[in-house]
MARVEX-140210 format. One record per residue (C-alpha): residue number from 1; residue in three letters; x, y, z. Coordinates in nm, 2 decimals, always signed. Layout:
ATOM; NUM; ala; X; Y; Z
...
***
This chain:
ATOM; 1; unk; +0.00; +0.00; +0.00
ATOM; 2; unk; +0.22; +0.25; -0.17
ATOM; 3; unk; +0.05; +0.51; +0.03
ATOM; 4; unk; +0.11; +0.42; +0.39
ATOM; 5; unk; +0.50; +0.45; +0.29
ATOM; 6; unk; +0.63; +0.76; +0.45
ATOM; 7; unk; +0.89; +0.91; +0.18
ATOM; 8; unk; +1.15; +1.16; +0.31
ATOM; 9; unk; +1.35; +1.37; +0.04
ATOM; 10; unk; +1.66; +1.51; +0.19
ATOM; 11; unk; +1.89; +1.74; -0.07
ATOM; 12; unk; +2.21; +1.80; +0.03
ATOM; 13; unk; +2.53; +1.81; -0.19
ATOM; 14; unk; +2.52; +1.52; -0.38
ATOM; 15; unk; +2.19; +1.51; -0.49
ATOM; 16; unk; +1.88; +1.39; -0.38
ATOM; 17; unk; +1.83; +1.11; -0.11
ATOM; 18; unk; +1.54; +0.90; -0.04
ATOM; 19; unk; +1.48; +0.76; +0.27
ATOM; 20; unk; +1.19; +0.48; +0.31
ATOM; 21; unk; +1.06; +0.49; +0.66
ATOM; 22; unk; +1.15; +0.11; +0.76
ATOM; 23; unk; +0.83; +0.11; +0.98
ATOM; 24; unk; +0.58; +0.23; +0.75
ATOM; 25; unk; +0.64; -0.06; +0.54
ATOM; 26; unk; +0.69; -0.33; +0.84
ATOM; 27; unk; +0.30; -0.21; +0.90
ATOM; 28; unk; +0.20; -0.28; +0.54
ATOM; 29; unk; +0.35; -0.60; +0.51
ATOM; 30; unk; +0.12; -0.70; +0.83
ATOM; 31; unk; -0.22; -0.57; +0.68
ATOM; 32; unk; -0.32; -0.91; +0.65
ATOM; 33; unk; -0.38; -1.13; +0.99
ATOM; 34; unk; -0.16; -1.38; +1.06
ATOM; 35; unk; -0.28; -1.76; +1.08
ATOM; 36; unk; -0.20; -1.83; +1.46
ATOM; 37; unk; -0.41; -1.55; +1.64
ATOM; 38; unk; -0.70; -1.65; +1.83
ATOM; 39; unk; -1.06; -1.77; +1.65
ATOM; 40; unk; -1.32; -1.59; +1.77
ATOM; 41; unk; -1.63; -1.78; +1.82
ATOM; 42; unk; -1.83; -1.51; +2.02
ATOM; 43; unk; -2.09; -1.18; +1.86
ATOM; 44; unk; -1.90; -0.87; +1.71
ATOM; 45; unk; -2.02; -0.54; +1.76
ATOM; 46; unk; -1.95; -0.23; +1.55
ATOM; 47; unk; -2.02; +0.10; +1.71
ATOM; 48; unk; -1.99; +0.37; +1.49
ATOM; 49; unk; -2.12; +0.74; +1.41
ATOM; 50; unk; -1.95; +1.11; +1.42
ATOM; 51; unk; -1.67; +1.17; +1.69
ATOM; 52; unk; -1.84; +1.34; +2.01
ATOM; 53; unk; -2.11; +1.12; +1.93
ATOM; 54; unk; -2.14; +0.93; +2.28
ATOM; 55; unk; -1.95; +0.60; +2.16
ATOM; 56; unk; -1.74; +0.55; +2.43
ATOM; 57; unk; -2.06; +0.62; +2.69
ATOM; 58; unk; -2.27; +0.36; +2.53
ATOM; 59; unk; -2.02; +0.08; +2.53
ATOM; 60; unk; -1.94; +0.13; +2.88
ATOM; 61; unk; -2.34; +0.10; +2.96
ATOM; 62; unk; -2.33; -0.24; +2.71
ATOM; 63; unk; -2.05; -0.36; +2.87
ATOM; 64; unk; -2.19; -0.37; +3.21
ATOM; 65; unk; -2.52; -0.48; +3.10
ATOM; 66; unk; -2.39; -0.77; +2.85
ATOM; 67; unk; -2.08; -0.85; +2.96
ATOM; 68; unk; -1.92; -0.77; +2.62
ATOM; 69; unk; -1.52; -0.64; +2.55
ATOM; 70; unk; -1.49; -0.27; +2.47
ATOM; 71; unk; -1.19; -0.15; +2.26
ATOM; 72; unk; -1.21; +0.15; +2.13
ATOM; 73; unk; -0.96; +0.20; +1.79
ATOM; 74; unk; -0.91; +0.58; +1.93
ATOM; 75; unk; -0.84; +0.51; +2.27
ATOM; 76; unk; -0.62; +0.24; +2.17
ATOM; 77; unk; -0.41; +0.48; +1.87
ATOM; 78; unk; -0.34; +0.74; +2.13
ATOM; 79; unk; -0.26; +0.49; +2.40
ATOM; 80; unk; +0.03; +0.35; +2.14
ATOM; 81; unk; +0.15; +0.71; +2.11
ATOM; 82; unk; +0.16; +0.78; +2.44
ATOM; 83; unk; +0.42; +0.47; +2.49
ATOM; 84; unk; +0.70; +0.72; +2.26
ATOM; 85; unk; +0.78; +0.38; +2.08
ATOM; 86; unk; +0.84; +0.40; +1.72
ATOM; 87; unk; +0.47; +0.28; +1.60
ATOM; 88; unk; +0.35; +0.54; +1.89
ATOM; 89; unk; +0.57; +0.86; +1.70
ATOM; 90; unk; +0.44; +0.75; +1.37
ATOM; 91; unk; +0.06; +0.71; +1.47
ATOM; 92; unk; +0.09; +1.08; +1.66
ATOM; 93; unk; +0.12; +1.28; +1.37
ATOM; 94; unk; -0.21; +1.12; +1.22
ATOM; 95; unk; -0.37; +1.17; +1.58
ATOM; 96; unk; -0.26; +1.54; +1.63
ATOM; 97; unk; -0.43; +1.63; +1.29
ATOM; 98; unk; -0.76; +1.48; +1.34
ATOM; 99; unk; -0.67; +1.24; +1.01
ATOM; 100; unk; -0.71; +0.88; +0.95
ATOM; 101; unk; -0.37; +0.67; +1.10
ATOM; 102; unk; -0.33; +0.39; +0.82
ATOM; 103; unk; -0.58; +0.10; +0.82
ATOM; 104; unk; -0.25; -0.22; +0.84
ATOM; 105; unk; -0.18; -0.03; +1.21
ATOM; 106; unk; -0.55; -0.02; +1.35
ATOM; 107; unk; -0.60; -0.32; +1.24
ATOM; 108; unk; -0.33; -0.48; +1.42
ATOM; 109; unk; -0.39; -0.31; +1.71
ATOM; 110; unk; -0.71; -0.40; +1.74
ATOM; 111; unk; -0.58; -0.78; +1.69
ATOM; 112; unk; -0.33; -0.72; +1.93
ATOM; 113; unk; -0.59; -0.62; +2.14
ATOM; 114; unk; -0.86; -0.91; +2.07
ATOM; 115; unk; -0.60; -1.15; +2.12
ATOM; 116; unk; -0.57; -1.06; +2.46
ATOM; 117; unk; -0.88; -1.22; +2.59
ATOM; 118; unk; -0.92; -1.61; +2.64
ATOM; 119; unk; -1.34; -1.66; +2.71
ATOM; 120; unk; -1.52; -1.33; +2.60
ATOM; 121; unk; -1.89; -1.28; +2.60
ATOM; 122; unk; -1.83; -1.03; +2.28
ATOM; 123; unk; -1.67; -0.79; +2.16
ATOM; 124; unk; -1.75; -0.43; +2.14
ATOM; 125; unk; -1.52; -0.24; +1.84
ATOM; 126; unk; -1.58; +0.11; +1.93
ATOM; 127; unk; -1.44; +0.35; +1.60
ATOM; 128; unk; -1.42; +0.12; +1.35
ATOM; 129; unk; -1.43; +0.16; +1.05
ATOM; 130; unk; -1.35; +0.45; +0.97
ATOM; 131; unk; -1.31; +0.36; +0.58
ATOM; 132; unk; -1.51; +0.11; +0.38
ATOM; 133; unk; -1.18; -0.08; +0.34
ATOM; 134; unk; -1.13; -0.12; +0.73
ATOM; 135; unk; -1.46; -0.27; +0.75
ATOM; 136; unk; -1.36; -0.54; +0.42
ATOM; 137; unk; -1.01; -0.59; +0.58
ATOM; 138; unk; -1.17; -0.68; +0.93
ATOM; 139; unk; -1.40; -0.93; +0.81
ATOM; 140; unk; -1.16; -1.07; +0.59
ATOM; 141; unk; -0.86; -1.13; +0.82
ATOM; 142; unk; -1.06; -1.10; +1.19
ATOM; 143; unk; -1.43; -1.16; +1.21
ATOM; 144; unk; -1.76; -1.10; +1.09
ATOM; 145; unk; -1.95; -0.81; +1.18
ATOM; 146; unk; -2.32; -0.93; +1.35
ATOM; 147; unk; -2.43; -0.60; +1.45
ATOM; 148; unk; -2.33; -0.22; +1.34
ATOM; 149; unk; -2.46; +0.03; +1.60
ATOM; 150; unk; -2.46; +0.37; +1.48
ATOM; 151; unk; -2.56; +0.72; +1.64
ATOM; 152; unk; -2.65; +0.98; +1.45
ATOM; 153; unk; -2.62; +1.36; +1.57
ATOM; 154; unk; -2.60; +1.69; +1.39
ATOM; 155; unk; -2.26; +1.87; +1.34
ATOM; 156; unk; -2.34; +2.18; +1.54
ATOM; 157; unk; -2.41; +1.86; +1.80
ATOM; 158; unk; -2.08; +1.69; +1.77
ATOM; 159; unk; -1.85; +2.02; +1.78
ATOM; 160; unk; -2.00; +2.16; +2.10
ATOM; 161; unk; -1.96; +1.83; +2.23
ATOM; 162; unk; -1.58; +1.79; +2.14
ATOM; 163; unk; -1.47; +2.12; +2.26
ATOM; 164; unk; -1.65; +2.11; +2.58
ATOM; 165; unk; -1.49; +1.76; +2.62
ATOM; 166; unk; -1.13; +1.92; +2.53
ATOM; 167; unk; -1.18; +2.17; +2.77
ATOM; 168; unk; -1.23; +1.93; +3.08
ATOM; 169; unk; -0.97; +1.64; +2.98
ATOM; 170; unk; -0.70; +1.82; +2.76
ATOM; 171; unk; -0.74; +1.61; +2.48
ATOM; 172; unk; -0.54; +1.66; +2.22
ATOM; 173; unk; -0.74; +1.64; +1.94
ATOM; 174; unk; -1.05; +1.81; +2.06
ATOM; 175; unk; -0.95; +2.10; +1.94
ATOM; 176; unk; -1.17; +2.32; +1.67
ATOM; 177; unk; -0.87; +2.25; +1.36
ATOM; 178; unk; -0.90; +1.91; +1.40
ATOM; 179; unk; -1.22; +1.82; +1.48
ATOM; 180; unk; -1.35; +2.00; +1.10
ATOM; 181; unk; -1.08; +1.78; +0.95
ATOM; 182; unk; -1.23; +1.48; +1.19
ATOM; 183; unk; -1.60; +1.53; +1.09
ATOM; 184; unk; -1.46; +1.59; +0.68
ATOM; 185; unk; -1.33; +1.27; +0.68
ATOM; 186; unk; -1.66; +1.13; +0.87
ATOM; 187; unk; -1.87; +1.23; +0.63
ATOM; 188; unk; -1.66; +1.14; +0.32
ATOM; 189; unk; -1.65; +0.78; +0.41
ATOM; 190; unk; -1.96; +0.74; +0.60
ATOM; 191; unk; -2.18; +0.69; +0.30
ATOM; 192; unk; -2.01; +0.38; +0.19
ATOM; 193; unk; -1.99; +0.26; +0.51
ATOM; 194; unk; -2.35; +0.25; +0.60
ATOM; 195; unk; -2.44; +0.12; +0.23
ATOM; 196; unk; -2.24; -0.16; +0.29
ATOM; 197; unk; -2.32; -0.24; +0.59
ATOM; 198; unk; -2.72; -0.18; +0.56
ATOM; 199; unk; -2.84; -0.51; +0.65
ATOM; 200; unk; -2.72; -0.48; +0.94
ATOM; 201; unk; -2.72; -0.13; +1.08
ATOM; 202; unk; -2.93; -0.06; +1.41
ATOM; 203; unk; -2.95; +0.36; +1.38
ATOM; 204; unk; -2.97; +0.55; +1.72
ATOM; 205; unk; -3.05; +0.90; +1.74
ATOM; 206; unk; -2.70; +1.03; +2.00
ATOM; 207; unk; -2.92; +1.36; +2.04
ATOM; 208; unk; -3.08; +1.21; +2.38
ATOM; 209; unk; -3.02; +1.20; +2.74
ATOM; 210; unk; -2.75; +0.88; +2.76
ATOM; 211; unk; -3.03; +0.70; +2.94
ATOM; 212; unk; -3.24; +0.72; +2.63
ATOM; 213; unk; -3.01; +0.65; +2.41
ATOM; 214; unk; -2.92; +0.33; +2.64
ATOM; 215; unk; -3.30; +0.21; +2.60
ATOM; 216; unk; -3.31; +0.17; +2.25
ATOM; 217; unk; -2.97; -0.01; +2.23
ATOM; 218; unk; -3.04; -0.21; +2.46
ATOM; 219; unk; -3.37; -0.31; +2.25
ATOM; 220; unk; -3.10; -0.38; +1.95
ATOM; 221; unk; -2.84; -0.55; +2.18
ATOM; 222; unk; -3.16; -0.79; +2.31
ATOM; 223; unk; -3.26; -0.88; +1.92
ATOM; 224; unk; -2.85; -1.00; +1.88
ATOM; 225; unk; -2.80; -1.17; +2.14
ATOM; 226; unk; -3.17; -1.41; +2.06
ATOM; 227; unk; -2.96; -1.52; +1.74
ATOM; 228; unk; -2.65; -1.58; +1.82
***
């Protein structure tokens, strides 16, 4: 994936020198799963809509009432750059700018992640996708999808959200640059997304208390786990 490969041009006397970030390609050699991670046997859970949208509120509220594994691809990409390690440097500069960290690393985070738990009631993938070819990827080399939650809010809804939210935590990217660049790229690959993935999309309206929001989930959450 030609463009997940960092380039560096450095002039100097000689001429021109190209330098091919050594990590960039490790992570697109890995885009694809290996054989000896872990099957997984148990429901999968998308949980997707804008950024502010209440994700991470709702899976916490699942997760106590079902039992079910909450990873969140965010929390997870910003937890790797927080560790300073060489994948951590490379995935900041995506985070910092509100832009989309190259689907070969969130995925194997993610399977890093999954792979971490031996008896799991479900699993709960909060952020992804993000592209139609995350979603494709994933249930190539992971897991099928049974379920796609997804909360819909307004703009105007989303941003207030965000910046209040960077204004109590500090969060990096909660800030009002990258959170237009954040909901651009929502709404570019959305549509694909959710066309995809219309049989089995269970839409929310986020623009209710959490408790309300929690009700009709939970009504969705019921329905999955009677077929699986």
């Amino acid at each position: 994936m030609l463009t997940d490969i960092l380039v560096v041009i450095k002039k100097n006397e000689i001429g021109v020198i190209f330098q091919i970030h050594k990590f960039a390609i490790t992570m697109c050699n890995c885009a694809k799963v290996e054989s000896h991670h872990k099957i997984i046997t148990v429901p999968v859970v998308w949980v997707l809509g804008g950024p502010g949208c209440g994700k991470g509120t709702q899976c916490n509220m699942i997760k106590k009432k079902y039992g079910f594994v909450h990873m969140s691809s965010g929390d997870l990409l910003r937890a790797e750059a927080a560790t300073g390690s060489e994948r951590g440097k490379y995935i900041e500069v995506f985070v910092l700018k509100g832009e989309l960290v190259p689907t070969p690393i969130v995925l194997k985070l993610l399977r890093e992640a999954i792979d971490q738990f031996d008896d799991p009631k479900g699993f709960l993938i909060d952020g992804y996708p993000r592209q139609y070819e995350q979603g494709v990827l994933f249930e190539r080399d992971v897991h099928k999808v049974n379920m796609v939650l997804y909360f819909e809010a307004s703009d105007e809804v989303l941003t207030d959200r965000m910046l209040t939210r960077g204004q109590l935590t500090g969060r990096a990217d909660d800030n009002i640059d990258a959170i237009k660049v954040r909901l651009q790229l929502f709404h570019e690959y959305e549509q694909a997304i959710t066309d995809n993935y219309a049989d089995r999309i269970k839409r929310v309206s986020a623009e209710q208390s959490p408790d309300d929001i929690f009700a009709e989930v939970v009504q969705h959450m019921d329905e999955l786990m009677q077929t699986v």
